[in-house]
Every structure is written in C-alpha cells, then in structure tokens.
Steps between C-alpha positions, in 0.01 A plus 500: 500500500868332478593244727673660766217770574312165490660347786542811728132545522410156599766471728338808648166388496627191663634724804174711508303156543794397756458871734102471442550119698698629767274818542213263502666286764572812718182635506303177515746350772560144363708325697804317320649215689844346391617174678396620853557854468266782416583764261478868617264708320840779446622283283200539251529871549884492383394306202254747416750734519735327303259326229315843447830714435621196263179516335470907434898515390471189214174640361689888484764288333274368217357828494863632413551242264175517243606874504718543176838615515568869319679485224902589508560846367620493127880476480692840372671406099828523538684832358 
C-alpha cells in the first residue's frame, strides 16, 4: 500500500468515526451547549450528510488508486 492510498483511507475512516458521532448525537439527543447557546440537533444531521459523502468519495478514491493503471498501447516503428 503506497502512501497516498495510505492517507485517503484514514482520512476516511476519520470521517466515518466523525458521521457515526453526529448520528449518535442525533439519535441519542445530547444536548451541546456553547457559551449560552444550544446547538440545534439539524446541524448534526448536515454533518452527517456532509462527513458521510466525504467519507464514501475518499475511500472510492483509494479504491481508484490501488487499481493499476493499463499499460499505454505499444508505439507504431516508424516507416
């Protein structure tokens, strides 16, 4: 596994972890208070959204990128 491949898939694991939290906090109901304020649960739902699709697209990119690339078609000799 080279480097790159590498680095996609934890940085996709790391947003699967981050949409499972905000799932979690949706269907559990925390309550997140900042300074005085509440934080709406919608906010945890566009995370999920956003997190999740982050998540799926890096790990199709490592997926794309441990593929190998087809060879270039042999060059015609010149005449």
């Amino acid at each position: 596994m080279n480097s790159p491949t590498c680095g996609l898939r934890v940085a996709s694991v790391v947003f699967g972890l981050m949409c499972l939290g905000q799932l979690l906090r949706i269907i559990l109901r925390f309550q997140i208070l900042v300074g005085t304020h509440y934080v709406h649960r919608w906010y945890s739902a566009v995370a999920v959204v956003i997190t999740g699709l982050l998540c799926v697209w890096l790990w199709m990119l490592a997926s794309k990128a441990d593929q190998p690339k087809p060879d270039a078609a042999p060059a015609k000799p010149a005449a």
